[in-house]
Biopython code that builds the backbone (N, CA, C, O; Angstrom):
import numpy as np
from Bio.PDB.StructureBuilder import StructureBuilder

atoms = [
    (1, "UNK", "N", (0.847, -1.169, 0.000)),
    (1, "UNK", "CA", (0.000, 0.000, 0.000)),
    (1, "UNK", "C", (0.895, 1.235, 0.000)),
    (1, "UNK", "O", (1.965, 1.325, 0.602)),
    (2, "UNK", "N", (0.267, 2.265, -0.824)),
    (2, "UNK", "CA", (1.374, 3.373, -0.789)),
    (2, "UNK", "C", (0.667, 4.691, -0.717)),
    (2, "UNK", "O", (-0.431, 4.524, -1.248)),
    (3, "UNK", "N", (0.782, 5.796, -0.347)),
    (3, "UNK", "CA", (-0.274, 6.968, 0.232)),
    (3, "UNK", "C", (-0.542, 7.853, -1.801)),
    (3, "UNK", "O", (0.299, 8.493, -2.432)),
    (4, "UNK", "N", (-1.467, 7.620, -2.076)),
    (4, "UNK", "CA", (-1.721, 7.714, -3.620)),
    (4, "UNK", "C", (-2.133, 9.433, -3.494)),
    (4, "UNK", "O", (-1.898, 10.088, -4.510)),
    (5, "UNK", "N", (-2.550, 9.951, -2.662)),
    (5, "UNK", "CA", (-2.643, 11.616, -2.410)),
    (5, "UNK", "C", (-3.359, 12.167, -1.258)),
    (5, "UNK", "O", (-4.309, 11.644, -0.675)),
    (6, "UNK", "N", (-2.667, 13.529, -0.941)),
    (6, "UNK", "CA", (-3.300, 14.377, 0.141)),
    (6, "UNK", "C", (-4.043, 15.313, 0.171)),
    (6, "UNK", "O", (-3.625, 16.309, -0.419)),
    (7, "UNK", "N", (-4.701, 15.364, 0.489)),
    (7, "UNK", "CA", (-5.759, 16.340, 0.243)),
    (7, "UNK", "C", (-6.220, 17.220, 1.606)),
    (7, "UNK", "O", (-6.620, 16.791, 2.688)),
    (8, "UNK", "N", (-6.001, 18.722, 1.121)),
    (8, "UNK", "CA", (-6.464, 19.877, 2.574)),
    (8, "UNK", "C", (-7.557, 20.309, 1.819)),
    (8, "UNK", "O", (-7.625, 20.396, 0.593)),
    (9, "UNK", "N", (-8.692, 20.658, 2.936)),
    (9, "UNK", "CA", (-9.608, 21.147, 3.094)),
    (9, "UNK", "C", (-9.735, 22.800, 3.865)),
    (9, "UNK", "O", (-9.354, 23.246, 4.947)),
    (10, "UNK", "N", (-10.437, 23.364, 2.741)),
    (10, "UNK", "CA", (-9.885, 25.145, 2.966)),
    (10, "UNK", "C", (-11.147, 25.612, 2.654)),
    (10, "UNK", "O", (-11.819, 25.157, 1.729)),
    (11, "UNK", "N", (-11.691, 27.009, 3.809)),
    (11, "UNK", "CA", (-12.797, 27.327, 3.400)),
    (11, "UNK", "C", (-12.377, 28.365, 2.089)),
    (11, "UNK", "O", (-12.954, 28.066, 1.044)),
    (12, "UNK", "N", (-11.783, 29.118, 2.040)),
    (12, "UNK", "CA", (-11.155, 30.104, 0.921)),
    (12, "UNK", "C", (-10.559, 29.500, -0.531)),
    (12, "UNK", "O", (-9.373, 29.821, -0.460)),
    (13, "UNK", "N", (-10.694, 28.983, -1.474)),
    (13, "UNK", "CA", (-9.885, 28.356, -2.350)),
    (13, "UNK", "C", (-8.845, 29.502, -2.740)),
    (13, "UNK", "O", (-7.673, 29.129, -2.802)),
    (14, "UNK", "N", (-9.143, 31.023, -3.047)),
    (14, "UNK", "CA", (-8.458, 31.656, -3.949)),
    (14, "UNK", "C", (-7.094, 32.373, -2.672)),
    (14, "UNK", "O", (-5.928, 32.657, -2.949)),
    (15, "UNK", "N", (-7.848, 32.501, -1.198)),
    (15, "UNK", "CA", (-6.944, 33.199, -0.337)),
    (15, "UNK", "C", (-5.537, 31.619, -0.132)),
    (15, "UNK", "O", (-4.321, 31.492, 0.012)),
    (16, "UNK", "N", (-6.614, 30.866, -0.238)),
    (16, "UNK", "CA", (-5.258, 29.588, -0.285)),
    (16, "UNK", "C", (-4.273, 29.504, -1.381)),
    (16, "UNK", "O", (-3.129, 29.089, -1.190)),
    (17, "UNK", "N", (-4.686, 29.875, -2.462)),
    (17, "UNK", "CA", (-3.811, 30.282, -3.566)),
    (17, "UNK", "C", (-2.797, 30.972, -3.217)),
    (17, "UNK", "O", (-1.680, 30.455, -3.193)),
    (18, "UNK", "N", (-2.989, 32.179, -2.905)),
    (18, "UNK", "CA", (-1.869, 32.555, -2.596)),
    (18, "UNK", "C", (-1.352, 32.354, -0.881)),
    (18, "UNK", "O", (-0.505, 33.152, -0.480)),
    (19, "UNK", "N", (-1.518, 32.015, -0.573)),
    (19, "UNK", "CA", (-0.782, 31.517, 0.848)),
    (19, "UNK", "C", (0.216, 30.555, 0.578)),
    (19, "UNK", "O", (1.324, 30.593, 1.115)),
    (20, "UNK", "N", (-0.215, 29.500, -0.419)),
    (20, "UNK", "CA", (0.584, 28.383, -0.714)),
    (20, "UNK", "C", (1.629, 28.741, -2.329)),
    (20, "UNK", "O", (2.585, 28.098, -2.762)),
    (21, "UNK", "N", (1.213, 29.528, -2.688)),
    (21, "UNK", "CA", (1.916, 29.663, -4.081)),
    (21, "UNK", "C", (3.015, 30.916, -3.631)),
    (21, "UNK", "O", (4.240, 30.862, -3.745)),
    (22, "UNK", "N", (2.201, 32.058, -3.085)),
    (22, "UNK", "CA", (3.047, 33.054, -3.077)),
    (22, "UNK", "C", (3.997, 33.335, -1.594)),
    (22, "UNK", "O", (4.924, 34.137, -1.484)),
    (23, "UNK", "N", (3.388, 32.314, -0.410)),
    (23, "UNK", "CA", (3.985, 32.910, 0.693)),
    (23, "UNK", "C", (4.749, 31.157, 0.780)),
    (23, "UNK", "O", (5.886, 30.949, 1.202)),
    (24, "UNK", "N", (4.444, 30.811, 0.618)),
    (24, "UNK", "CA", (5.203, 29.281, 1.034)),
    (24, "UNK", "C", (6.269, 28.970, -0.445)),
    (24, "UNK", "O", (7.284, 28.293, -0.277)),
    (25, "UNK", "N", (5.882, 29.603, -2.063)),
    (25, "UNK", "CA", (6.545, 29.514, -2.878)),
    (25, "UNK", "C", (6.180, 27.779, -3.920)),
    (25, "UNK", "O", (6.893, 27.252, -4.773)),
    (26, "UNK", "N", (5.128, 27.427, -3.494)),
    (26, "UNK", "CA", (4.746, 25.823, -4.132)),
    (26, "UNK", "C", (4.343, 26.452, -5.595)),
    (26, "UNK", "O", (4.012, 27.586, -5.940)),
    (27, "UNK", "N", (4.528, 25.134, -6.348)),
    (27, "UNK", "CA", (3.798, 25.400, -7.574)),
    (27, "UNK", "C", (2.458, 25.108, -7.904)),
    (27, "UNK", "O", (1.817, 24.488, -7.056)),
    (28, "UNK", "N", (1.937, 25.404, -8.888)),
    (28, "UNK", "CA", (0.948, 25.340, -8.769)),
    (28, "UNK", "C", (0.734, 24.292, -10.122)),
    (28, "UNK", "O", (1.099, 24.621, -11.251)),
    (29, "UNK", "N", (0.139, 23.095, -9.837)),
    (29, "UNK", "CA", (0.284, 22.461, -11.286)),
    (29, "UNK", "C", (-1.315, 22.354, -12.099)),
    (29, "UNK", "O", (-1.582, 21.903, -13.213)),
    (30, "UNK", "N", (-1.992, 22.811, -11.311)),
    (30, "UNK", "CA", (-3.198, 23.012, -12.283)),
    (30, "UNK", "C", (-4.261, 23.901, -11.265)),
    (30, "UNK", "O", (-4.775, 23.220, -10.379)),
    (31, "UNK", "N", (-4.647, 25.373, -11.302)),
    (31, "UNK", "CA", (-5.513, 25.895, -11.248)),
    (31, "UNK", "C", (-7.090, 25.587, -11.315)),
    (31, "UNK", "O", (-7.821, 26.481, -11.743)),
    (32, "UNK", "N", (-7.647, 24.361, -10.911)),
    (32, "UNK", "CA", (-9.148, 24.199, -10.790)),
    (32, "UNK", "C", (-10.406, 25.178, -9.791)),
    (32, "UNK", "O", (-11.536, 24.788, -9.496)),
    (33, "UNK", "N", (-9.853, 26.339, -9.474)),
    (33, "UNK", "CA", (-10.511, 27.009, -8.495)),
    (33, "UNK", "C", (-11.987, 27.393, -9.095)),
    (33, "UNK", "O", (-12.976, 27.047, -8.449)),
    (34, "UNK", "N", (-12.178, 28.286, -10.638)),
    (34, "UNK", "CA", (-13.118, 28.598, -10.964)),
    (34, "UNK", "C", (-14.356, 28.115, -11.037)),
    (34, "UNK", "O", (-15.438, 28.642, -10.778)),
    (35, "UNK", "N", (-13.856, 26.224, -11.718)),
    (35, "UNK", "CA", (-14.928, 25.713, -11.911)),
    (35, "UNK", "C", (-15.004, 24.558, -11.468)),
    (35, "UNK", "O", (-15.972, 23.877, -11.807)),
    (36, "UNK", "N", (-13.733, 23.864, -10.346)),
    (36, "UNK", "CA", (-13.893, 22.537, -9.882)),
    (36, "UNK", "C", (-13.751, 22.949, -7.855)),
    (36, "UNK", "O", (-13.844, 22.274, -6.830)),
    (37, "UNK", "N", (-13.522, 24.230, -8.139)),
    (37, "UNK", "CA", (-13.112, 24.885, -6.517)),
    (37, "UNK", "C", (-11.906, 23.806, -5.730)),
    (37, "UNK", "O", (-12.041, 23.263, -4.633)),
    (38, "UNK", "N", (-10.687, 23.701, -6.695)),
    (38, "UNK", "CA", (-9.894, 22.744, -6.238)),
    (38, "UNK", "C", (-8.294, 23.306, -7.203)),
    (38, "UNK", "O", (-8.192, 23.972, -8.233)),
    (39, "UNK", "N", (-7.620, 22.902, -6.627)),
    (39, "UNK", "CA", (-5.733, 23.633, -6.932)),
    (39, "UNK", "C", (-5.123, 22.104, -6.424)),
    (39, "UNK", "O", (-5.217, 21.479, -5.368)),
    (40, "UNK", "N", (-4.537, 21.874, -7.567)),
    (40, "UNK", "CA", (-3.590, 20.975, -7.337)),
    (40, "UNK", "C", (-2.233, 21.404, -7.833)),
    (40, "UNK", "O", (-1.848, 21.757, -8.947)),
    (41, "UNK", "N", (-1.343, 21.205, -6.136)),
    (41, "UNK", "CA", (-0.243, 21.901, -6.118)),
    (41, "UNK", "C", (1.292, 20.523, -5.865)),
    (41, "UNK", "O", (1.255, 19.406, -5.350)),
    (42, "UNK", "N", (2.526, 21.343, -6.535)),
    (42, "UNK", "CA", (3.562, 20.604, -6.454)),
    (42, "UNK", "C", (4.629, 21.212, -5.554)),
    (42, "UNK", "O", (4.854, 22.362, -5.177)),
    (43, "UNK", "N", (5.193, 20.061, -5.348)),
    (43, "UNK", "CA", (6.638, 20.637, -4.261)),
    (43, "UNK", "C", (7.897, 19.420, -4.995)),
    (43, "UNK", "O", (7.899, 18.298, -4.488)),
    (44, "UNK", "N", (8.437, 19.572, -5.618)),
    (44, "UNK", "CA", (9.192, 19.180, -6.259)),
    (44, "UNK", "C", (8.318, 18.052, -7.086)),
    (44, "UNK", "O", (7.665, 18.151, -8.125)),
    (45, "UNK", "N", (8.620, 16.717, -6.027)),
    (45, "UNK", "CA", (8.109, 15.819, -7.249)),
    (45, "UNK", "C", (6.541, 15.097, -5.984)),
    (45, "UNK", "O", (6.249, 13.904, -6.070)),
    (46, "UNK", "N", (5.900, 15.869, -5.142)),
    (46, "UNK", "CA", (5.100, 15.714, -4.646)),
    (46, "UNK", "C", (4.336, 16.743, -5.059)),
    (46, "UNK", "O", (4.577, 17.920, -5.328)),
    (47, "UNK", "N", (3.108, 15.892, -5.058)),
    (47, "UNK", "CA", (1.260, 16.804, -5.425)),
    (47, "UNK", "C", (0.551, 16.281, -4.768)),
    (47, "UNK", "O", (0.455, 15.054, -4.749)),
    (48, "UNK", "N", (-0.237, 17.176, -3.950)),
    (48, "UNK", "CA", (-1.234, 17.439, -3.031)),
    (48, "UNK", "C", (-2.219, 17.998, -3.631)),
    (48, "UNK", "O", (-1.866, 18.631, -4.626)),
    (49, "UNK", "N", (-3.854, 18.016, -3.305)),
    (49, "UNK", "CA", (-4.658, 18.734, -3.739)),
    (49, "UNK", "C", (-5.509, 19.761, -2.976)),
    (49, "UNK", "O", (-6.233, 19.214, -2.143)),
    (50, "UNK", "N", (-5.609, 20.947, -3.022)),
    (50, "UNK", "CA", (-6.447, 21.807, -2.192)),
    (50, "UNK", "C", (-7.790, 21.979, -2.381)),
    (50, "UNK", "O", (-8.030, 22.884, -3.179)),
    (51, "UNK", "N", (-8.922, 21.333, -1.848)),
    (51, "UNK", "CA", (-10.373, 21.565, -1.827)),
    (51, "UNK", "C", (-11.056, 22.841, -1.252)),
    (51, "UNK", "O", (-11.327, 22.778, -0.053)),
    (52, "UNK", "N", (-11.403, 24.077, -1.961)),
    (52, "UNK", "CA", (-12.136, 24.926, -1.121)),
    (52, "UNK", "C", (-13.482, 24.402, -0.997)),
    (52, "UNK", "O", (-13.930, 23.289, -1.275)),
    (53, "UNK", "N", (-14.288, 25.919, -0.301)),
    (53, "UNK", "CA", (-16.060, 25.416, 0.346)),
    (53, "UNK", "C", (-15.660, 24.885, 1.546)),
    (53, "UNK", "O", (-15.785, 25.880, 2.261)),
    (54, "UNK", "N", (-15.379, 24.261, 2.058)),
    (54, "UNK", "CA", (-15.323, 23.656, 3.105)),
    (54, "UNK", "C", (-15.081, 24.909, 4.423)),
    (54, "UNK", "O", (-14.115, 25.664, 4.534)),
    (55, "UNK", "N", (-16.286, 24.817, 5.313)),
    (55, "UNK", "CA", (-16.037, 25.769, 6.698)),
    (55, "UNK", "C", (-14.722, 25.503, 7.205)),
    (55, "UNK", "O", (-13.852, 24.829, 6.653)),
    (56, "UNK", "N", (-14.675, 25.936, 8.009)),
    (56, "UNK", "CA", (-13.182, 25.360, 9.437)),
    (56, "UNK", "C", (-14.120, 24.799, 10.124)),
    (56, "UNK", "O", (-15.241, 25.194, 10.445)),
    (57, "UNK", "N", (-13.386, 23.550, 10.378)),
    (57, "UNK", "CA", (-13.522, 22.356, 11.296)),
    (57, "UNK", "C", (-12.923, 22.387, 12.566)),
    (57, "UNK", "O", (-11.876, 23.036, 12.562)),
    (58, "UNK", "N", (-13.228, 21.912, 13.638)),
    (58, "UNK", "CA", (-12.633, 22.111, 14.495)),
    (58, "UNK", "C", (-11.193, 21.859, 14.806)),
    (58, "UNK", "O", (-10.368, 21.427, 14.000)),
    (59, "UNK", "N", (-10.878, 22.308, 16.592)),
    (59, "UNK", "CA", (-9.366, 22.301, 15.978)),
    (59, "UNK", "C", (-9.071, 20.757, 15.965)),
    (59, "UNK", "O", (-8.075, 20.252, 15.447)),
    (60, "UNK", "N", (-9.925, 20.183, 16.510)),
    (60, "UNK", "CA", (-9.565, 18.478, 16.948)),
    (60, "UNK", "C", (-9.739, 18.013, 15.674)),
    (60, "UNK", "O", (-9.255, 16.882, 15.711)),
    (61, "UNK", "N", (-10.218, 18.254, 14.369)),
    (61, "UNK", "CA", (-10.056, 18.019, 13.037)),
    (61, "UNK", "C", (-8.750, 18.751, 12.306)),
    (61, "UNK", "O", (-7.955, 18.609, 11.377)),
    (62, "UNK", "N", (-9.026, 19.428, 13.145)),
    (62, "UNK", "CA", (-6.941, 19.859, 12.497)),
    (62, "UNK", "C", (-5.825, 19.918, 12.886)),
    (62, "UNK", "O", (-4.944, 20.706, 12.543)),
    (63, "UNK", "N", (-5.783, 18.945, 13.755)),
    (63, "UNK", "CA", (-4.431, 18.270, 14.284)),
    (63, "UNK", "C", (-4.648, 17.045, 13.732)),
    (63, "UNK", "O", (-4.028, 17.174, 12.677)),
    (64, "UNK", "N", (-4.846, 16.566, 13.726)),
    (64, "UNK", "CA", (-5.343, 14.855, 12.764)),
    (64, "UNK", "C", (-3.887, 14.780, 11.436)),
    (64, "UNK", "O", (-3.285, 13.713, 11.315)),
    (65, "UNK", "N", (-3.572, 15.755, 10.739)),
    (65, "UNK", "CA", (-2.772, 15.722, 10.000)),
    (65, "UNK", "C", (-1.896, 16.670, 9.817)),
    (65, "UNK", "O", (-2.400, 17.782, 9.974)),
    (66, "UNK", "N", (-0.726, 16.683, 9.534)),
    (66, "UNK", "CA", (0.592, 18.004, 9.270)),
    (66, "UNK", "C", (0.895, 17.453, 7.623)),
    (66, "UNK", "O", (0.959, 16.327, 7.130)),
    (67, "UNK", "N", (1.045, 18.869, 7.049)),
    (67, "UNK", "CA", (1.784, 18.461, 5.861)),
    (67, "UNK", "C", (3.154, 19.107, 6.100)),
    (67, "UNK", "O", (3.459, 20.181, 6.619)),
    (68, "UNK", "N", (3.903, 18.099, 5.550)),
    (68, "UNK", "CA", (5.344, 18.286, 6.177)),
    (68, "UNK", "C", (6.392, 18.946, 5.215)),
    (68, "UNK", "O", (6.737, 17.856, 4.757)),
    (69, "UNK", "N", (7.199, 19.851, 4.519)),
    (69, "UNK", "CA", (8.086, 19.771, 3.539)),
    (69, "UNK", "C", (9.597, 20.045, 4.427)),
    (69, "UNK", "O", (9.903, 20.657, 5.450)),
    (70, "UNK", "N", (10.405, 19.118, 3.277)),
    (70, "UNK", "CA", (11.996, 19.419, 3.793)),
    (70, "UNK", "C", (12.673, 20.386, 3.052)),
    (70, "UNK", "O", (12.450, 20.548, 1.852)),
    (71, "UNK", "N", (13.568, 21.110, 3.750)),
    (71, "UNK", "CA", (14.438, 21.869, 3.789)),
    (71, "UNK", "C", (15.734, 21.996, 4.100)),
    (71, "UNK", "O", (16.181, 21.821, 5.234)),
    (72, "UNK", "N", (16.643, 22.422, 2.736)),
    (72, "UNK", "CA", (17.759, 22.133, 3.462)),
    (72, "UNK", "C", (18.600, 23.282, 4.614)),
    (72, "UNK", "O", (19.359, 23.003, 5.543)),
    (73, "UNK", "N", (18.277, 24.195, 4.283)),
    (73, "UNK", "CA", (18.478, 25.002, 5.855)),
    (73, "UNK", "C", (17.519, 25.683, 6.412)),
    (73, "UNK", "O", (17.094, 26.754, 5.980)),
    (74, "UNK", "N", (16.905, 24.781, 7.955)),
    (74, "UNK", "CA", (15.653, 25.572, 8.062)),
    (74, "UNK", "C", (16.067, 26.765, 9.020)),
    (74, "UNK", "O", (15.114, 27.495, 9.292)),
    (75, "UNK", "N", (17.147, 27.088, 9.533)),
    (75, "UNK", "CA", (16.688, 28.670, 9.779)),
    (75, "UNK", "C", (16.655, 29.794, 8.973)),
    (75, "UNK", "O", (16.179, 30.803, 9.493)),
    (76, "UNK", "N", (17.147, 29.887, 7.526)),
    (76, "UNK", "CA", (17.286, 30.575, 6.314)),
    (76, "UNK", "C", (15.764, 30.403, 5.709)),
    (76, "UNK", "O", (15.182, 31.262, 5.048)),
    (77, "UNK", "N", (15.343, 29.356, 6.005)),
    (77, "UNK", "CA", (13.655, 29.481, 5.771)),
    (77, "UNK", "C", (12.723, 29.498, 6.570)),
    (77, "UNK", "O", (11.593, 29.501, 6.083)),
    (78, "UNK", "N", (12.825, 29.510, 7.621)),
    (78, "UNK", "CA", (12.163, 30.422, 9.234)),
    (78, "UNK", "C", (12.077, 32.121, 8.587)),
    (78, "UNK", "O", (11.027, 32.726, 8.372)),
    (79, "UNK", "N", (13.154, 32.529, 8.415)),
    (79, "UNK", "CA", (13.377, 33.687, 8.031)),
    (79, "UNK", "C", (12.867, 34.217, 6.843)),
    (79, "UNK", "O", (12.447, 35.363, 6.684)),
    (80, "UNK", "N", (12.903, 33.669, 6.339)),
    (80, "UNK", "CA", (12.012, 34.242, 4.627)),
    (80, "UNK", "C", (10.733, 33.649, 4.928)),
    (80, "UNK", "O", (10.123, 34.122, 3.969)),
    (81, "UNK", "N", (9.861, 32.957, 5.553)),
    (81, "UNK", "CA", (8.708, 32.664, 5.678)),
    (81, "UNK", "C", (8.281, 33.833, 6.798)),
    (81, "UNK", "O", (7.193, 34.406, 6.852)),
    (82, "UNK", "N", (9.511, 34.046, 7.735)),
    (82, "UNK", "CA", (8.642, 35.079, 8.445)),
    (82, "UNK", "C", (8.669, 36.470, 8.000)),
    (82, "UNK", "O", (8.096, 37.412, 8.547)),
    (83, "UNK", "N", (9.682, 36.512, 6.537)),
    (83, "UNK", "CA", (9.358, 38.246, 6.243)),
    (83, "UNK", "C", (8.127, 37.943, 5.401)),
    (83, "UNK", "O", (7.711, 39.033, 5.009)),
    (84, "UNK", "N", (7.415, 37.040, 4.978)),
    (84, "UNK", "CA", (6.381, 36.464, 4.281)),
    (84, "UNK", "C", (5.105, 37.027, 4.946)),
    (84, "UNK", "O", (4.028, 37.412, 4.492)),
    (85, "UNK", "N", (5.634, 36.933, 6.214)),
    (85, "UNK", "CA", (4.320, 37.228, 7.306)),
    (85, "UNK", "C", (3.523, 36.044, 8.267)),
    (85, "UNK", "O", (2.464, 36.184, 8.879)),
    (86, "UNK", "N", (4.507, 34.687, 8.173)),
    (86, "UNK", "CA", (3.910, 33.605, 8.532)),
    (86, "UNK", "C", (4.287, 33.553, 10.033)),
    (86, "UNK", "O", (5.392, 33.939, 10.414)),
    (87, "UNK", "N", (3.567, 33.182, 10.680)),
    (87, "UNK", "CA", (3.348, 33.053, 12.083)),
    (87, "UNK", "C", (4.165, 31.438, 12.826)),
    (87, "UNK", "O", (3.668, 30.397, 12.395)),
    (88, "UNK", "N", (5.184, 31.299, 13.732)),
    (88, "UNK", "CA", (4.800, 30.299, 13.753)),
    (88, "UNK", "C", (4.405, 29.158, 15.201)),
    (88, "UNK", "O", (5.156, 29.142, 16.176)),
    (89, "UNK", "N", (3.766, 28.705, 15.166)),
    (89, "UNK", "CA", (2.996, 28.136, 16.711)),
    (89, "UNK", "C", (3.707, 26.682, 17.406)),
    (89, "UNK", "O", (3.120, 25.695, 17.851)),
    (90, "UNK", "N", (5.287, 26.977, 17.306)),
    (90, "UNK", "CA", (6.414, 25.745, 17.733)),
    (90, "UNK", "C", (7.184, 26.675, 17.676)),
    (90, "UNK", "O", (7.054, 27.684, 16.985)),
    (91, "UNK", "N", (8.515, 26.270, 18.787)),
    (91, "UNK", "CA", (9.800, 26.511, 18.407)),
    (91, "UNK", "C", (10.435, 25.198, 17.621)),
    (91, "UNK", "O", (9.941, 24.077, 17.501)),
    (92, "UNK", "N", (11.703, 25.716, 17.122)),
    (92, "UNK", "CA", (12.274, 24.818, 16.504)),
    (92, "UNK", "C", (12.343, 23.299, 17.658)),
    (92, "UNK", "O", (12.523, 23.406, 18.871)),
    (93, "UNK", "N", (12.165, 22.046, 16.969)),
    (93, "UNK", "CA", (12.110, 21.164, 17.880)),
    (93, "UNK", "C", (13.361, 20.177, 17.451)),
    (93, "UNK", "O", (13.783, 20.734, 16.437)),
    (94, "UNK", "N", (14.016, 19.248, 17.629)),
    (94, "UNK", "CA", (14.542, 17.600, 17.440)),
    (94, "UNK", "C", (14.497, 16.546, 17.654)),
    (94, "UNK", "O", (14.652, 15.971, 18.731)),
    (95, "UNK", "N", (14.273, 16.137, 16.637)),
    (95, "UNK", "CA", (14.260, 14.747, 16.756)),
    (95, "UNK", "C", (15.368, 13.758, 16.265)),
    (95, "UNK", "O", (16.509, 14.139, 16.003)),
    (96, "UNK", "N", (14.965, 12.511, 16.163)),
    (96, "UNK", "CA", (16.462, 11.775, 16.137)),
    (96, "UNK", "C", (16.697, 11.603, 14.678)),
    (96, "UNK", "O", (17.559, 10.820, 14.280)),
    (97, "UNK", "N", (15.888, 12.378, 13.783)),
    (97, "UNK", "CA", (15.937, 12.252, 12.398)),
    (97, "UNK", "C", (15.782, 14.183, 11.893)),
    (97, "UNK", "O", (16.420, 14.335, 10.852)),
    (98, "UNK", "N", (15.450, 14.881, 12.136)),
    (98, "UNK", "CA", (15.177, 15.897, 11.931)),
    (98, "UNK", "C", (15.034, 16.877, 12.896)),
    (98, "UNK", "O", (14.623, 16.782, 14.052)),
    (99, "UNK", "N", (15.501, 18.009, 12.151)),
    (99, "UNK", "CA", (14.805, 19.202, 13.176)),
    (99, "UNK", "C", (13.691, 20.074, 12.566)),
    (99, "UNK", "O", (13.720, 20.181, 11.340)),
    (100, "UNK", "N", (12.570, 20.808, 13.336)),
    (100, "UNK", "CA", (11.526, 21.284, 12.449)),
    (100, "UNK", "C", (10.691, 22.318, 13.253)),
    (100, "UNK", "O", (10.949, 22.510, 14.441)),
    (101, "UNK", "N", (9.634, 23.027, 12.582)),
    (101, "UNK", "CA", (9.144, 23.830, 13.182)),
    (101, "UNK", "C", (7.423, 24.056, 12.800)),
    (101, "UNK", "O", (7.186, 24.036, 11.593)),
    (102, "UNK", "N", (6.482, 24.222, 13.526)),
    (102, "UNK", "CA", (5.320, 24.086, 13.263)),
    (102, "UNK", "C", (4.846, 25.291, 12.710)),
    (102, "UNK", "O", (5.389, 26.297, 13.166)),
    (103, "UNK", "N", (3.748, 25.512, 11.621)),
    (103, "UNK", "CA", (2.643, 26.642, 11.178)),
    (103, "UNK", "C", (1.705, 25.755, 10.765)),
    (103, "UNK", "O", (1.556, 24.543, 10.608)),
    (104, "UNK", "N", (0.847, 27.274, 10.587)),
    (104, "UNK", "CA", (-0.347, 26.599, 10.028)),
    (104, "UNK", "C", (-0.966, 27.539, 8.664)),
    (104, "UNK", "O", (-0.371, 28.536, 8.256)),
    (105, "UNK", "N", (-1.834, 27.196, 8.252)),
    (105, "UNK", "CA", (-2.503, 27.226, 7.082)),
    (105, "UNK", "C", (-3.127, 28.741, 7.316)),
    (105, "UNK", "O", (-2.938, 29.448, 8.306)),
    (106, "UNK", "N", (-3.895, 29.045, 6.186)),
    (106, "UNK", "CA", (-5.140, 29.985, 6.827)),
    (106, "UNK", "C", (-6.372, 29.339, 7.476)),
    (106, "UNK", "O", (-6.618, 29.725, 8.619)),
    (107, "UNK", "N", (-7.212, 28.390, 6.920)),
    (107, "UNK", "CA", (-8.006, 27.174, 8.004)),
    (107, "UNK", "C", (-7.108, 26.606, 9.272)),
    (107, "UNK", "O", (-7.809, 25.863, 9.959)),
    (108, "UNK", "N", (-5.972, 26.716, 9.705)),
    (108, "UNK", "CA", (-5.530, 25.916, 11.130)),
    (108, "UNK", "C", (-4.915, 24.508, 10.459)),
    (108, "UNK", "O", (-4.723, 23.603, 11.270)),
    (109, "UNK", "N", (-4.669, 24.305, 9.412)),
    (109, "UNK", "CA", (-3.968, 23.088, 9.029)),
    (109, "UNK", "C", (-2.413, 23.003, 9.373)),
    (109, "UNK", "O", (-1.602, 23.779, 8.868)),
    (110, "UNK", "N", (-2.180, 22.332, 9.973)),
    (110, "UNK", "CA", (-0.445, 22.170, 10.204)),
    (110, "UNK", "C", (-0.151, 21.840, 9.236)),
    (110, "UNK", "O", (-0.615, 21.153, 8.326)),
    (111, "UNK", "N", (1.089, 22.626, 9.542)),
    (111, "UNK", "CA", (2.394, 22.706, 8.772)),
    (111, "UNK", "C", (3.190, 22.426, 8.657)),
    (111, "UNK", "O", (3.117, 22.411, 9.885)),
    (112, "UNK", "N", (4.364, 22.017, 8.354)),
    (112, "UNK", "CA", (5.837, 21.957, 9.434)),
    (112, "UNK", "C", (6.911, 22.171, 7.953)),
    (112, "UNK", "O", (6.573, 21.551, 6.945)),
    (113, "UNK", "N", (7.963, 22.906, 7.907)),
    (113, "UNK", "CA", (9.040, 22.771, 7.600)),
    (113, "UNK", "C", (9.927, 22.142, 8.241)),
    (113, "UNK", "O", (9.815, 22.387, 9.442)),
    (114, "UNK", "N", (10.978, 21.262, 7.955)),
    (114, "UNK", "CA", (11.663, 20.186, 8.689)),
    (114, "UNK", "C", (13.065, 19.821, 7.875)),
    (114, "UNK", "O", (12.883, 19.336, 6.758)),
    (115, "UNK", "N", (14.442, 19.996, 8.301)),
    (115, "UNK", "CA", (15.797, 19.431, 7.949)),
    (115, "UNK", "C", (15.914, 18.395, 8.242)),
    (115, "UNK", "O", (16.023, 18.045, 9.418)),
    (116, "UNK", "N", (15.924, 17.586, 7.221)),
    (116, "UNK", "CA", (16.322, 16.133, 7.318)),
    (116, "UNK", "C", (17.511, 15.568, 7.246)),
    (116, "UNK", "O", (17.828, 15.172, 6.125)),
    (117, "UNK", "N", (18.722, 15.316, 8.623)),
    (117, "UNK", "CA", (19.717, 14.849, 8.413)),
    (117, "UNK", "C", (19.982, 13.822, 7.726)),
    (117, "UNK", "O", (21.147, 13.447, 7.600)),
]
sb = StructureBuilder()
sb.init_structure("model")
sb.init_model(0)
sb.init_chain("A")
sb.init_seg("    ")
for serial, (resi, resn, name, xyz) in enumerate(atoms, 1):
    if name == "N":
        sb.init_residue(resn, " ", resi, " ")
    sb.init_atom(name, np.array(xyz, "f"), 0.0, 1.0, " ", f" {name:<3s}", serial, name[0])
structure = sb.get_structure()
């Protein structure tokens, strides 16, 4: 079995657009907002899909999942995410594989940027 795709749930489709394209820097590999209310986005050779319509769920529905990306120096991207304007709700943490740091979405979806030794 292998995880075939991820999918966030966003009440905003177009404010998620740019949160994820312009403040996080993802690509965007197909624009469905107008008429499918959906953005399917890339991070190198990973694609995720963004569903708007959807209210905010509680927060106990949005800890349930983090979408995670690596980085190879995350305090150089702490820093450009925070002249971005991104908030973030962790300090840097470690683990025995990585070090990383938590945000969230505009809906409350975790986040995490993370260096993977």
């Amino acid at each position: 079995m292998k995880i075939a795709q991820v999918m966030i749930f966003v009440s905003d489709i177009k404010a998620s657009l740019d949160f994820y394209k312009n403040k996080l820097g993802l690509n965007v590999k197909a624009d469905l907002s107008d008429n499918m209310n959906m953005l399917i986005m890339e991070s190198d050779d990973f694609i995720f899909t963004i569903h708007g319509g959807h209210e905010n769920n509680s927060m106990d529905d949005k800890s349930r999942i983090a979408l995670c990306f690596g980085v190879n120096d995350l305090e150089e991207s702490i820093s450009k995410l925070k002249e971005k304007g991104i908030d973030f709700i962790s300090e840097i943490t470690e683990s025995p594989v990585h070090k990383y740091i938590m945000f969230s979405d505009l809906d409350g979806s975790l986040l995490e940027i993370g260096q993977y030794d």
